[in-house]
N, C-alpha and C positions, 0 to 999 in steps of 0.2 A: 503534023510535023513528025517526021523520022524521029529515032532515039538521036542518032548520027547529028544532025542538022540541030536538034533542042542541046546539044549538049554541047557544040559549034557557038551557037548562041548565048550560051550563057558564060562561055571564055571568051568569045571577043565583040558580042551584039554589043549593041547602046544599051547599058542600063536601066534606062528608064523603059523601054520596051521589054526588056528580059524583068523587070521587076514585076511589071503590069499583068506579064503574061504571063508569066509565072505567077502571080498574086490574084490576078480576075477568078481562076477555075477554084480556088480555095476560099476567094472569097464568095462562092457561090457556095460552094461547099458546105461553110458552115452558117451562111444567110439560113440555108434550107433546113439546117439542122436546128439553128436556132428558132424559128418559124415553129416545126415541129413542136419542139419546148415549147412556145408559148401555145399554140395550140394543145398539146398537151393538158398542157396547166390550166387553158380556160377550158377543157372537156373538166377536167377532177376538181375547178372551182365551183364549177355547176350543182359538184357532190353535199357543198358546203365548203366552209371556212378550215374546220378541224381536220379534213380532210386534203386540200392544198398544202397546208402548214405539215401534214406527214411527210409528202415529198419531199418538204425546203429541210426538212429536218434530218430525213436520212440521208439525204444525199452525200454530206461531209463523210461519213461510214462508207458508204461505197465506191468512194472515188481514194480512201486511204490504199484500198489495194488495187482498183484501177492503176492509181499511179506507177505501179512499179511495169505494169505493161504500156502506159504512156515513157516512162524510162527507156525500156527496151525502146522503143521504138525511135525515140531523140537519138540515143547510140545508134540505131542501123543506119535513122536519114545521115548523120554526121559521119560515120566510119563508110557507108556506100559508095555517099556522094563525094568524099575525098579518093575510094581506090577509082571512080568511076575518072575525075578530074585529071587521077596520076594516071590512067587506061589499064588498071592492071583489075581486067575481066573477072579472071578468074578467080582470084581472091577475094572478090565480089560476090563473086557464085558462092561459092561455101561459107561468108560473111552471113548472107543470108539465108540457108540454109539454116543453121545452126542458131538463126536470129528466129527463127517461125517455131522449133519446136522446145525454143526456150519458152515461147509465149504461151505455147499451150499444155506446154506441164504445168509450167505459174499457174495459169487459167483455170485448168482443173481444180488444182490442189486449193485455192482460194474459193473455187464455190461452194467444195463443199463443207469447207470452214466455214466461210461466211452464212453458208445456209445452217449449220447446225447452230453457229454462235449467238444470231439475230436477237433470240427473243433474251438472254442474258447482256446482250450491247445495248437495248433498248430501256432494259431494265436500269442500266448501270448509266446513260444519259439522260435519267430522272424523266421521261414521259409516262404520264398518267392518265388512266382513264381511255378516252374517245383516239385522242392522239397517241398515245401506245398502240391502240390498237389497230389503227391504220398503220401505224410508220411497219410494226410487225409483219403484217399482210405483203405491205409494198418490198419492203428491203429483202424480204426473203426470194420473193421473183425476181429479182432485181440481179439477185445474184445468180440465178440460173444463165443468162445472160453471158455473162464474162466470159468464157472460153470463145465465145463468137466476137465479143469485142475486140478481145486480147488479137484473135486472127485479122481481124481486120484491121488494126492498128501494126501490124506486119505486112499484109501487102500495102496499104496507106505511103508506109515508113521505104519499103522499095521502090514505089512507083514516086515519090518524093524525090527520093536523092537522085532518079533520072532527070527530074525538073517535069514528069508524064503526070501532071494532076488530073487530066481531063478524065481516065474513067474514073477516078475513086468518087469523082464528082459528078457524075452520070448515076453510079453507082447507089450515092446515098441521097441523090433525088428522089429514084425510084425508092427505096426503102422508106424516107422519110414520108413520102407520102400514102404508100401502102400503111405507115404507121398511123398517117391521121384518119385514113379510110377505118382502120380495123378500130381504133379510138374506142368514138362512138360508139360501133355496133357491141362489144365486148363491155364496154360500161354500162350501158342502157339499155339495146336488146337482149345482149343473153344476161342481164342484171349482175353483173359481176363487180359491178362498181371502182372501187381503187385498185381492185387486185386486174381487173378488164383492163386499165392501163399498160401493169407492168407486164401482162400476157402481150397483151399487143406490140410491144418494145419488143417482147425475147423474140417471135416468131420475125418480124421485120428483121432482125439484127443476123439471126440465125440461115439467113436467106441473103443479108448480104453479105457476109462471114464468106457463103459454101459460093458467089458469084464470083469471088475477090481470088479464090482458090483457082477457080475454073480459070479467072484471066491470067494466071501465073502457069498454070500448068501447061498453056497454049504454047509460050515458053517465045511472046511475040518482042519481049522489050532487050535491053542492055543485059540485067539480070535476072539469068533465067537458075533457080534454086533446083537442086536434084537430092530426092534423099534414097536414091541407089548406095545400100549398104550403109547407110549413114549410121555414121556412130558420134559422139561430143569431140569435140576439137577441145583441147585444154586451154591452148594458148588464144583459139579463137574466143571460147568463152571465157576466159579471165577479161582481155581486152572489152570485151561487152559491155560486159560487170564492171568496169571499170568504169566505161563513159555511163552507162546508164543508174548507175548508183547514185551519182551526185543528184540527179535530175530525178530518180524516183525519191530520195531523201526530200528532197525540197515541196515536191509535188504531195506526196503523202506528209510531210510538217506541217504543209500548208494547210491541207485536210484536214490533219487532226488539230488544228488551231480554229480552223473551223468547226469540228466538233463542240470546242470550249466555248468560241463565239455563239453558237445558238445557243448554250447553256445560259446566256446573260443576255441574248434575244429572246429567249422564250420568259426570261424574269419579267419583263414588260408582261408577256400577253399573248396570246395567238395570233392577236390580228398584226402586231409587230413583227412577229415570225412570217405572216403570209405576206406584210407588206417588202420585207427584205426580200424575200423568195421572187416575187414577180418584178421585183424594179429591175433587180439584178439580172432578169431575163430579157427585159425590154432593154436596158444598157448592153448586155452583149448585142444586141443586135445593131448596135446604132456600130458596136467596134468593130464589127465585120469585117470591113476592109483594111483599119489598123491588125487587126489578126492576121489577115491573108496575106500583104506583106513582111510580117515578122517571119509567118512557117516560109513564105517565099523564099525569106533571106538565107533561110538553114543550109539549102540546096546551091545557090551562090554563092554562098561561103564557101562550103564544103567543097564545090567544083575547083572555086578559084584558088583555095589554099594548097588543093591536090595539083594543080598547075605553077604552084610557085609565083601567084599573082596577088600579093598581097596587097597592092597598093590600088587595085580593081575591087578587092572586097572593102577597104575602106570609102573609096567613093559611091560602091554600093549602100555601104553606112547610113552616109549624109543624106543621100538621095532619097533612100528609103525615110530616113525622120521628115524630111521636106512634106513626101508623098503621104505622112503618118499624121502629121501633123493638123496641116489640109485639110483632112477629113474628119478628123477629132472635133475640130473647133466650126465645123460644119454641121458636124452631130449633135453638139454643146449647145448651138444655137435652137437647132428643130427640137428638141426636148425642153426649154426653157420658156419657146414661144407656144408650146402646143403638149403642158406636161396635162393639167386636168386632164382636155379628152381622152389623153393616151392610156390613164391610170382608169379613166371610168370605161372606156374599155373593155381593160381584161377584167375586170370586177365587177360585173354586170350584177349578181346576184342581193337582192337589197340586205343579204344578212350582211355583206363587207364593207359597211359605214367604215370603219375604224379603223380599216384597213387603207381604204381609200385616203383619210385624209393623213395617214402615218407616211403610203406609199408615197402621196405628191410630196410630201415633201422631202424624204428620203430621195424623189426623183431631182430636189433642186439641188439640194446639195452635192450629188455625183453628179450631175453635169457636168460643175466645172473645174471635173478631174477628169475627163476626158481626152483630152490632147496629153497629159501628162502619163494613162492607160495606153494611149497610140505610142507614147515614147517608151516604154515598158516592155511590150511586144516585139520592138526594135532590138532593145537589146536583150530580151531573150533569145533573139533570131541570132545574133551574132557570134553568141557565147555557145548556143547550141551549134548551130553551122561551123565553129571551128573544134568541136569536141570536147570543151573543156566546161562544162557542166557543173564544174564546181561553186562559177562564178552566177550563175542563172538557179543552183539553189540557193545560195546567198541573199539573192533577191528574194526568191518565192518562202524564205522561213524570215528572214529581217523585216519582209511591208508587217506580215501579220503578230509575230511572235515579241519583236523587239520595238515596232512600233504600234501598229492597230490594236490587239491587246493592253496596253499597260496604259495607253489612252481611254481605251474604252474602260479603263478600271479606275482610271484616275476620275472621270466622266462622275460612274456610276456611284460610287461611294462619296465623296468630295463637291461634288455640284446637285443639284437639283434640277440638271436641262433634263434628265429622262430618255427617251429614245435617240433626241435631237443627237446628245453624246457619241451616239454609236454612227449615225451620218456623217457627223463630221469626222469622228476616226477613220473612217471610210476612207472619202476623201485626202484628206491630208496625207495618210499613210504614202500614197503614190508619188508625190511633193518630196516626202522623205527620199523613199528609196529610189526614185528614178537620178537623185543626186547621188548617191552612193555607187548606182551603176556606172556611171559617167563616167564615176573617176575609177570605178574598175576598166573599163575600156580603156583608158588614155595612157593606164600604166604597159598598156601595147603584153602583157604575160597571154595573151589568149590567142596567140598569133600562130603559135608553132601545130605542125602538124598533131594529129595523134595516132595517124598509120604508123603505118614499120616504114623510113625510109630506105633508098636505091632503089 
Protein backbone atom coordinates (compact mmCIF):
# COMPACT_ATOMS: atom_id res chain seq x y z
CA UNK A 1 0.00 0.00 0.00
CA UNK A 2 1.17 3.55 -1.16
CA UNK A 3 2.03 6.16 1.61
CA UNK A 4 -0.91 8.11 -0.44
CA UNK A 5 -3.58 5.32 -0.20
CA UNK A 6 -2.42 4.13 3.89
CA UNK A 7 -2.94 7.61 4.75
CA UNK A 8 -6.56 7.84 2.74
CA UNK A 9 -7.27 4.95 4.99
CA UNK A 10 -6.61 5.96 8.04
CA UNK A 11 -9.00 9.35 7.61
CA UNK A 12 -11.67 7.75 6.15
CA UNK A 13 -11.30 3.57 5.93
CA UNK A 14 -13.52 1.45 8.56
CA UNK A 15 -11.76 1.43 11.58
CA UNK A 16 -11.70 -1.76 12.53
CA UNK A 17 -9.70 -2.50 9.35
CA UNK A 18 -7.33 0.59 9.64
CA UNK A 19 -6.84 -0.58 13.47
CA UNK A 20 -5.95 -4.33 12.31
CA UNK A 21 -3.74 -3.22 9.80
CA UNK A 22 -2.19 -0.90 11.23
CA UNK A 23 -1.92 -3.13 14.51
CA UNK A 24 -1.12 -6.78 12.76
CA UNK A 25 2.63 -5.54 11.50
CA UNK A 26 3.36 -4.30 15.14
CA UNK A 27 2.08 -6.72 16.53
CA UNK A 28 4.44 -8.94 14.80
CA UNK A 29 6.82 -6.61 15.48
CA UNK A 30 7.07 -7.02 18.99
CA UNK A 31 5.65 -10.97 19.06
CA UNK A 32 9.39 -11.35 17.33
CA UNK A 33 11.11 -9.20 19.64
CA UNK A 34 9.45 -10.56 22.59
CA UNK A 35 10.34 -14.30 21.38
CA UNK A 36 13.84 -13.12 21.13
CA UNK A 37 13.71 -11.99 25.01
CA UNK A 38 12.52 -15.20 25.94
CA UNK A 39 14.97 -17.01 23.92
CA UNK A 40 17.46 -14.91 25.12
CA UNK A 41 16.80 -15.46 28.63
CA UNK A 42 16.40 -19.28 28.21
CA UNK A 43 20.18 -19.21 26.34
CA UNK A 44 21.58 -17.05 29.83
CA UNK A 45 19.29 -19.35 32.13
CA UNK A 46 21.33 -22.33 30.87
CA UNK A 47 24.33 -20.13 32.50
CA UNK A 48 22.56 -20.58 35.94
CA UNK A 49 20.23 -18.98 38.24
CA UNK A 50 22.70 -15.90 39.37
CA UNK A 51 23.22 -15.20 36.02
CA UNK A 52 19.44 -14.64 34.53
CA UNK A 53 18.66 -12.68 37.69
CA UNK A 54 21.78 -10.24 36.21
CA UNK A 55 19.68 -9.33 33.44
CA UNK A 56 16.12 -8.94 35.27
CA UNK A 57 18.37 -6.75 37.48
CA UNK A 58 20.01 -4.29 35.20
CA UNK A 59 17.67 -3.93 32.94
CA UNK A 60 15.62 -1.07 35.18
CA UNK A 61 19.32 1.11 34.74
CA UNK A 62 19.19 0.83 31.27
CA UNK A 63 16.03 1.57 30.14
CA UNK A 64 16.26 4.85 32.70
CA UNK A 65 18.07 6.42 29.76
CA UNK A 66 16.59 4.51 26.93
CA UNK A 67 13.51 6.27 27.98
CA UNK A 68 14.44 9.53 26.95
CA UNK A 69 15.01 8.12 23.19
CA UNK A 70 11.58 6.13 23.64
CA UNK A 71 10.44 10.06 24.46
CA UNK A 72 11.82 11.35 21.49
CA UNK A 73 10.37 9.03 19.57
CA UNK A 74 6.39 9.32 21.12
CA UNK A 75 6.99 13.14 20.22
CA UNK A 76 8.12 12.44 16.28
CA UNK A 77 5.09 9.52 15.91
CA UNK A 78 2.52 12.27 17.50
CA UNK A 79 3.93 15.72 16.06
CA UNK A 80 4.67 13.54 12.28
CA UNK A 81 1.57 12.05 12.15
CA UNK A 82 -0.53 15.22 12.93
CA UNK A 83 1.62 17.49 10.20
CA UNK A 84 1.22 14.40 7.96
CA UNK A 85 -2.90 14.37 8.73
CA UNK A 86 -3.01 18.42 8.31
CA UNK A 87 -0.65 17.54 4.63
CA UNK A 88 1.88 19.93 5.68
CA UNK A 89 5.15 17.77 3.99
CA UNK A 90 7.47 19.80 4.65
CA UNK A 91 7.31 20.71 8.01
CA UNK A 92 7.44 16.96 8.32
CA UNK A 93 10.64 17.01 6.63
CA UNK A 94 12.55 19.05 9.01
CA UNK A 95 10.33 17.56 12.00
CA UNK A 96 12.28 14.80 11.44
CA UNK A 97 15.30 15.80 10.52
CA UNK A 98 16.06 17.48 13.62
CA UNK A 99 14.15 14.34 15.35
CA UNK A 100 17.28 11.79 14.32
CA UNK A 101 20.08 13.82 15.26
CA UNK A 102 18.55 14.80 18.45
CA UNK A 103 18.59 10.95 19.12
CA UNK A 104 21.98 10.49 18.32
CA UNK A 105 23.77 13.12 20.25
CA UNK A 106 21.47 11.72 23.39
CA UNK A 107 22.65 8.32 22.34
CA UNK A 108 26.28 8.94 22.27
CA UNK A 109 26.47 11.03 25.24
CA UNK A 110 24.46 8.31 27.42
CA UNK A 111 26.99 5.46 26.49
CA UNK A 112 29.48 6.71 27.40
CA UNK A 113 28.10 7.70 30.85
CA UNK A 114 26.44 4.72 31.25
CA UNK A 115 29.70 2.74 30.31
CA UNK A 116 32.02 4.66 32.64
CA UNK A 117 29.23 4.82 35.49
CA UNK A 118 28.21 0.87 35.53
CA UNK A 119 30.35 -0.64 38.08
CA UNK A 120 29.56 2.57 40.68
CA UNK A 121 25.45 1.99 39.77
CA UNK A 122 25.78 -1.50 40.47
CA UNK A 123 27.69 -0.89 43.57
CA UNK A 124 25.18 1.59 44.77
CA UNK A 125 21.93 -1.08 43.99
CA UNK A 126 23.49 -3.18 46.57
CA UNK A 127 24.49 -6.40 44.20
CA UNK A 128 27.04 -8.71 45.80
CA UNK A 129 29.23 -11.22 44.95
CA UNK A 130 28.27 -13.66 41.69
CA UNK A 131 25.35 -11.16 40.79
CA UNK A 132 27.55 -8.02 40.79
CA UNK A 133 29.48 -9.45 38.77
CA UNK A 134 27.44 -10.55 35.90
CA UNK A 135 24.98 -7.46 36.13
CA UNK A 136 28.68 -5.45 35.62
CA UNK A 137 29.62 -7.51 32.64
CA UNK A 138 26.08 -7.32 31.02
CA UNK A 139 25.13 -3.54 31.62
CA UNK A 140 28.26 -2.17 30.53
CA UNK A 141 27.65 -3.93 26.69
CA UNK A 142 24.38 -3.10 27.01
CA UNK A 143 25.14 0.26 26.85
CA UNK A 144 27.48 0.15 23.90
CA UNK A 145 24.21 -0.51 22.05
CA UNK A 146 22.16 2.67 22.60
CA UNK A 147 23.16 4.94 19.75
CA UNK A 148 21.87 1.99 17.45
CA UNK A 149 18.80 1.86 19.32
CA UNK A 150 18.28 5.52 19.89
CA UNK A 151 18.42 5.30 15.61
CA UNK A 152 16.17 2.94 15.19
CA UNK A 153 13.69 4.13 17.40
CA UNK A 154 13.79 7.44 14.82
CA UNK A 155 13.13 5.64 11.78
CA UNK A 156 10.51 3.23 13.95
CA UNK A 157 8.84 6.81 15.17
CA UNK A 158 8.74 8.07 11.19
CA UNK A 159 7.73 5.12 9.48
CA UNK A 160 4.85 5.04 12.42
CA UNK A 161 3.27 8.20 11.96
CA UNK A 162 2.88 7.20 8.18
CA UNK A 163 0.83 4.31 9.49
CA UNK A 164 4.26 2.33 7.01
CA UNK A 165 4.91 -0.42 9.91
CA UNK A 166 5.57 -3.24 7.58
CA UNK A 167 9.52 -2.63 7.04
CA UNK A 168 10.45 -1.65 10.74
CA UNK A 169 8.73 -5.29 11.03
CA UNK A 170 10.66 -6.87 8.39
CA UNK A 171 13.26 -5.21 9.70
CA UNK A 172 13.56 -6.52 13.37
CA UNK A 173 12.52 -10.05 12.15
CA UNK A 174 15.63 -10.29 10.43
CA UNK A 175 17.70 -8.80 13.45
CA UNK A 176 15.84 -10.69 16.09
CA UNK A 177 16.71 -13.70 14.69
CA UNK A 178 20.20 -13.12 13.66
CA UNK A 179 20.22 -12.31 17.41
CA UNK A 180 19.06 -15.74 18.44
CA UNK A 181 21.45 -17.49 15.82
CA UNK A 182 24.69 -15.44 17.11
CA UNK A 183 23.04 -16.27 21.09
CA UNK A 184 24.22 -19.42 21.40
CA UNK A 185 27.31 -19.43 19.32
CA UNK A 186 28.84 -16.30 21.47
CA UNK A 187 27.76 -17.95 24.99
CA UNK A 188 29.08 -21.35 24.45
CA UNK A 189 31.22 -21.62 21.49
CA UNK A 190 33.41 -18.75 21.78
CA UNK A 191 32.76 -19.28 25.92
CA UNK A 192 31.83 -15.77 26.41
CA UNK A 193 28.95 -16.67 28.45
CA UNK A 194 26.65 -13.46 29.79
CA UNK A 195 28.77 -10.95 28.28
CA UNK A 196 28.19 -13.62 24.44
CA UNK A 197 24.71 -12.21 25.02
CA UNK A 198 24.95 -8.69 25.33
CA UNK A 199 27.71 -8.90 22.14
CA UNK A 200 25.27 -10.53 20.29
CA UNK A 201 22.31 -7.85 20.92
CA UNK A 202 25.00 -4.83 20.01
CA UNK A 203 26.07 -6.37 16.72
CA UNK A 204 22.21 -7.35 15.64
CA UNK A 205 20.96 -3.90 16.80
CA UNK A 206 23.96 -2.10 15.04
CA UNK A 207 22.95 -3.67 11.73
CA UNK A 208 19.46 -2.91 12.10
CA UNK A 209 20.29 0.80 13.26
CA UNK A 210 22.53 1.20 9.68
CA UNK A 211 19.30 -0.89 7.61
CA UNK A 212 16.70 1.64 9.00
CA UNK A 213 19.11 4.37 7.73
CA UNK A 214 19.48 2.98 4.43
CA UNK A 215 15.47 2.80 4.03
CA UNK A 216 15.22 6.50 4.81
CA UNK A 217 17.84 7.70 2.87
CA UNK A 218 16.19 5.83 -0.39
CA UNK A 219 13.92 8.85 0.43
CA UNK A 220 10.76 6.09 -0.69
CA UNK A 221 7.92 7.22 1.99
CA UNK A 222 5.74 10.73 2.90
CA UNK A 223 8.90 11.83 5.02
CA UNK A 224 11.85 12.00 3.42
CA UNK A 225 14.63 13.77 6.27
CA UNK A 226 17.54 15.78 4.56
CA UNK A 227 20.51 16.96 6.67
CA UNK A 228 21.92 19.25 3.62
CA UNK A 229 23.53 22.03 5.80
CA UNK A 230 21.53 21.23 8.78
CA UNK A 231 21.85 22.96 11.58
CA UNK A 232 19.11 22.87 15.13
CA UNK A 233 15.91 24.50 14.60
CA UNK A 234 15.04 26.17 18.06
CA UNK A 235 11.56 26.41 17.85
CA UNK A 236 11.56 22.84 16.11
CA UNK A 237 13.53 21.45 19.12
CA UNK A 238 11.74 23.21 21.88
CA UNK A 239 8.40 21.78 20.53
CA UNK A 240 10.11 18.14 20.63
CA UNK A 241 11.23 18.65 24.18
CA UNK A 242 8.14 19.63 24.90
CA UNK A 243 5.88 16.53 23.74
CA UNK A 244 8.82 14.08 24.57
CA UNK A 245 9.60 15.24 28.01
CA UNK A 246 6.44 14.21 29.57
CA UNK A 247 6.70 10.72 28.16
CA UNK A 248 10.59 10.33 28.83
CA UNK A 249 9.71 11.64 32.53
CA UNK A 250 7.29 9.03 33.00
CA UNK A 251 9.14 6.24 31.14
CA UNK A 252 12.52 6.82 33.03
CA UNK A 253 10.21 7.26 36.75
CA UNK A 254 8.84 4.15 35.77
CA UNK A 255 12.44 2.72 35.55
CA UNK A 256 13.76 4.09 38.21
CA UNK A 257 10.87 2.79 40.54
CA UNK A 258 11.84 -0.16 39.09
CA UNK A 259 15.20 0.16 40.23
CA UNK A 260 13.81 0.41 43.84
CA UNK A 261 11.31 -2.48 43.08
CA UNK A 262 14.06 -5.10 42.55
CA UNK A 263 15.89 -3.70 45.62
CA UNK A 264 12.85 -5.39 47.61
CA UNK A 265 12.76 -8.36 44.98
CA UNK A 266 16.03 -9.23 45.38
CA UNK A 267 15.33 -8.95 49.63
CA UNK A 268 13.47 -12.30 48.98
CA UNK A 269 16.03 -14.06 46.96
CA UNK A 270 17.52 -14.72 43.52
CA UNK A 271 15.17 -17.04 42.56
CA UNK A 272 12.29 -14.28 43.22
CA UNK A 273 14.26 -11.87 41.19
CA UNK A 274 14.67 -14.71 38.31
CA UNK A 275 10.98 -15.63 38.78
CA UNK A 276 9.80 -11.80 38.18
CA UNK A 277 12.33 -11.52 35.21
CA UNK A 278 10.85 -14.50 33.26
CA UNK A 279 6.92 -14.36 34.06
CA UNK A 280 7.13 -10.75 33.07
CA UNK A 281 8.55 -12.05 29.66
CA UNK A 282 6.17 -14.56 29.12
CA UNK A 283 3.06 -11.90 29.97
CA UNK A 284 4.57 -9.57 27.44
CA UNK A 285 4.07 -11.79 25.08
CA UNK A 286 0.61 -13.00 25.59
CA UNK A 287 0.03 -8.56 25.37
CA UNK A 288 1.30 -8.54 22.06
CA UNK A 289 -1.46 -7.64 20.29
CA UNK A 290 -2.98 -5.35 23.12
CA UNK A 291 0.55 -3.48 22.47
CA UNK A 292 0.19 -3.39 18.67
CA UNK A 293 -3.08 -1.79 18.90
CA UNK A 294 -2.26 0.90 21.53
CA UNK A 295 1.27 2.07 19.24
CA UNK A 296 -1.59 1.58 16.34
CA UNK A 297 -3.73 4.11 17.89
CA UNK A 298 -0.83 6.88 18.20
CA UNK A 299 -0.74 7.18 14.26
CA UNK A 300 -4.72 7.37 14.01
CA UNK A 301 -4.95 9.70 16.47
CA UNK A 302 -2.38 11.67 15.26
CA UNK A 303 -3.79 11.57 11.47
CA UNK A 304 -7.24 12.10 12.56
CA UNK A 305 -6.63 15.00 14.99
CA UNK A 306 -4.39 16.71 12.16
CA UNK A 307 -7.70 16.38 9.93
CA UNK A 308 -9.84 17.94 12.44
CA UNK A 309 -11.73 14.62 13.02
CA UNK A 310 -12.01 14.19 16.31
CA UNK A 311 -15.10 12.41 16.66
CA UNK A 312 -13.34 9.42 14.32
CA UNK A 313 -10.54 9.25 16.84
CA UNK A 314 -12.98 8.75 19.56
CA UNK A 315 -14.61 5.74 17.99
CA UNK A 316 -11.22 4.61 17.20
CA UNK A 317 -11.08 4.70 21.25
CA UNK A 318 -13.86 2.39 21.80
CA UNK A 319 -13.06 0.10 19.10
CA UNK A 320 -9.73 -0.39 20.01
CA UNK A 321 -10.66 -1.21 23.88
CA UNK A 322 -13.48 -3.76 22.31
CA UNK A 323 -10.39 -5.28 20.08
CA UNK A 324 -7.91 -4.91 23.52
CA UNK A 325 -10.00 -6.30 25.54
CA UNK A 326 -10.87 -9.69 23.38
CA UNK A 327 -7.54 -10.65 23.43
CA UNK A 328 -6.50 -9.77 27.12
CA UNK A 329 -9.10 -12.05 28.44
CA UNK A 330 -8.18 -14.72 25.75
CA UNK A 331 -4.59 -14.56 27.02
CA UNK A 332 -5.82 -14.62 30.82
CA UNK A 333 -7.44 -17.76 29.96
CA UNK A 334 -4.33 -19.73 28.13
CA UNK A 335 -1.97 -18.78 31.06
CA UNK A 336 -4.21 -19.97 33.79
CA UNK A 337 -5.16 -23.31 32.02
CA UNK A 338 -1.61 -24.01 30.94
CA UNK A 339 0.69 -21.90 33.71
CA UNK A 340 3.00 -24.95 35.05
CA UNK A 341 4.04 -26.18 31.57
CA UNK A 342 4.82 -22.74 30.50
CA UNK A 343 6.94 -21.86 33.76
CA UNK A 344 8.74 -25.31 33.41
CA UNK A 345 9.63 -24.34 30.14
CA UNK A 346 11.69 -21.58 30.42
CA UNK A 347 13.44 -22.98 33.58
CA UNK A 348 14.46 -26.16 32.46
CA UNK A 349 17.70 -26.16 34.44
CA UNK A 350 17.26 -28.38 37.83
CA UNK A 351 19.09 -25.59 39.75
CA UNK A 352 15.62 -23.28 39.36
CA UNK A 353 13.35 -25.34 41.87
CA UNK A 354 12.44 -21.96 43.63
CA UNK A 355 12.14 -20.18 41.03
CA UNK A 356 9.74 -22.31 39.33
CA UNK A 357 7.40 -22.57 41.98
CA UNK A 358 7.70 -18.35 42.88
CA UNK A 359 7.42 -17.95 38.98
CA UNK A 360 3.78 -20.16 38.72
CA UNK A 361 2.47 -18.38 40.92
CA UNK A 362 3.57 -14.94 40.21
CA UNK A 363 2.11 -16.35 36.79
CA UNK A 364 -1.54 -16.70 38.43
CA UNK A 365 -1.82 -13.78 39.93
CA UNK A 366 -0.98 -11.31 36.62
CA UNK A 367 -3.15 -13.13 34.61
CA UNK A 368 -5.93 -11.58 35.70
CA UNK A 369 -4.62 -8.33 35.24
CA UNK A 370 -4.41 -8.76 31.81
CA UNK A 371 -7.51 -7.24 30.02
CA UNK A 372 -7.00 -4.32 32.44
CA UNK A 373 -2.78 -4.11 30.78
CA UNK A 374 -4.77 -4.40 27.16
CA UNK A 375 -6.85 -1.29 28.64
CA UNK A 376 -3.61 0.57 29.63
CA UNK A 377 -1.98 0.30 26.16
CA UNK A 378 -5.26 1.88 24.96
CA UNK A 379 -4.82 4.73 26.65
CA UNK A 380 -1.37 5.31 26.25
CA UNK A 381 -2.11 5.22 22.53
CA UNK A 382 -4.43 7.95 22.76
CA UNK A 383 -2.77 10.45 24.91
CA UNK A 384 0.40 9.77 23.04
CA UNK A 385 -1.36 10.07 19.47
CA UNK A 386 -2.72 13.28 20.33
CA UNK A 387 0.65 14.75 21.92
CA UNK A 388 -0.15 15.36 25.13
CA UNK A 389 2.10 13.03 26.99
CA UNK A 390 1.71 14.59 30.07
CA UNK A 391 -1.39 12.54 30.73
CA UNK A 392 0.40 8.92 29.70
CA UNK A 393 3.25 9.99 32.27
CA UNK A 394 0.78 10.32 34.94
CA UNK A 395 0.07 6.87 34.30
CA UNK A 396 3.44 5.28 33.83
CA UNK A 397 4.84 7.09 37.40
CA UNK A 398 1.26 6.73 39.52
CA UNK A 399 0.69 2.39 38.59
CA UNK A 400 4.33 2.21 40.24
CA UNK A 401 5.35 5.08 42.44
CA UNK A 402 1.87 6.02 44.07
CA UNK A 403 0.43 2.70 43.88
CA UNK A 404 2.74 -0.65 43.36
CA UNK A 405 5.45 0.66 45.55
CA UNK A 406 3.69 1.69 48.85
CA UNK A 407 1.68 -1.75 48.42
CA UNK A 408 4.51 -3.58 48.12
CA UNK A 409 5.87 -1.72 51.21
CA UNK A 410 2.76 -2.01 53.04
CA UNK A 411 3.04 -6.06 51.95
CA UNK A 412 6.54 -6.31 53.23
CA UNK A 413 6.81 -4.80 56.48
CA UNK A 414 3.14 -5.21 57.84
CA UNK A 415 2.21 -8.86 56.67
CA UNK A 416 3.95 -11.83 56.41
CA UNK A 417 2.61 -13.16 52.71
CA UNK A 418 6.28 -12.58 51.57
CA UNK A 419 6.80 -12.56 47.73
CA UNK A 420 2.92 -13.27 47.36
CA UNK A 421 2.87 -9.13 48.46
CA UNK A 422 4.66 -8.12 45.51
CA UNK A 423 2.24 -10.33 42.97
CA UNK A 424 -0.46 -9.01 44.05
CA UNK A 425 0.87 -5.38 43.94
CA UNK A 426 1.54 -6.22 40.53
CA UNK A 427 -1.75 -6.81 39.62
CA UNK A 428 -3.86 -4.57 41.37
CA UNK A 429 -1.78 -1.53 40.66
CA UNK A 430 -3.34 -1.70 36.87
CA UNK A 431 -7.10 -1.80 38.60
CA UNK A 432 -5.87 1.35 40.07
CA UNK A 433 -4.55 3.26 37.35
CA UNK A 434 -6.45 2.10 34.41
CA UNK A 435 -9.50 4.09 36.53
CA UNK A 436 -7.45 7.10 36.92
CA UNK A 437 -6.86 7.01 32.99
CA UNK A 438 -10.46 6.97 32.18
CA UNK A 439 -11.29 9.83 33.84
CA UNK A 440 -8.24 11.58 32.37
CA UNK A 441 -9.79 10.80 28.86
CA UNK A 442 -13.48 11.77 29.53
CA UNK A 443 -12.31 15.12 30.83
CA UNK A 444 -11.88 15.45 26.68
CA UNK A 445 -8.22 18.30 27.77
CA UNK A 446 -6.14 15.79 25.27
CA UNK A 447 -8.24 16.72 22.26
CA UNK A 448 -6.46 19.72 20.95
CA UNK A 449 -3.83 19.80 18.56
CA UNK A 450 -0.10 20.23 19.37
CA UNK A 451 1.18 21.59 15.92
CA UNK A 452 1.30 25.15 15.13
CA UNK A 453 -2.26 25.65 13.73
CA UNK A 454 -3.41 27.29 9.96
Amino acid sequence: MRSEERRNLILNGSLYRVIITLALPIMVNNLIQTLYNLADGLWVAKLGEDHFAATVFVWPVNFIFISVGIGISIAGTALLSQFIGASKYEEANKYASQLIIMSLICSVSFAIIGYIMTPFIIKQMGATGALAEYSEIYLKITFLDMPFMFLFFSFNSIMNAQGSNLKPTILSAISAVLNVVLDPIFIFTFNMGIAGAAIATLISKALLAMAGLFILARGSSIIRPSFKKFKFDKGIVHKIISVALPSSIGQSGSALGFVILNGFILSYGNATMAAFGMVNRITSLIMQPAMGIGAALTSIVGQNLGYDQIYRVKEAFVKSLKLTIGFSVVGCIALLLWDKPIIHFFFQSKENTEAVSQGITYLQYISFSMPLMGIFSVLQGIFQGSGHTKYSMAMEIGRLWFVRLPMILLFKYFTNVGPAGIWFSMSFSNLIICGFGYLMYRRDNWQSKVIAQG
